[in-house]
C-alpha positions, 0 to 999 in steps of 0.5 A, a space after each residue: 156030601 156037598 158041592 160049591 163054586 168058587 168064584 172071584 172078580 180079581 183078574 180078566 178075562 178077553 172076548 172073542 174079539 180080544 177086548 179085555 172084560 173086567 168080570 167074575 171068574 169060576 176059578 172051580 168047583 168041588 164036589 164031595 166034601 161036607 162044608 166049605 173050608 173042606 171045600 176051600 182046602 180041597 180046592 187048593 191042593 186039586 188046583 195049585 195054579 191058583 197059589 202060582 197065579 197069586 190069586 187072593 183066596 180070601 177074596 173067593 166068594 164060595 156058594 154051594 150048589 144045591 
């Protein structure tokens, strides 16, 4: 079985000492799955903030993790 991370660039993220950081966010990684759209389908239904959140799934860079 495999495992990948899904990462983003949409939204921000704050610093410590509360500036806003435009940067790439982890938004999960699954693990247990054979290929990625296993892996994208898990991913949504484990986490339904995401849908909530109005992220853009088809703009997820995926990689697996080795």
């Amino acid at each position: 079985m495999k495992k990948f991370i899904f990462i983003t660039s949409e939204g921000n993220t704050f610093s410590p000492n509360g500036s806003e950081i435009k940067n790439m966010q982890v938004i999960g990684i699954v693990e247990n799955v054979k290929n990625q759209d296993e892996a994208i389908k898990k991913l949504i239904l484990e986490n339904e903030w995401i849908i909530d959140a109005e992220f853009n799934i088809g703009e997820f860079l995926c990689y697996e993790i080795i």
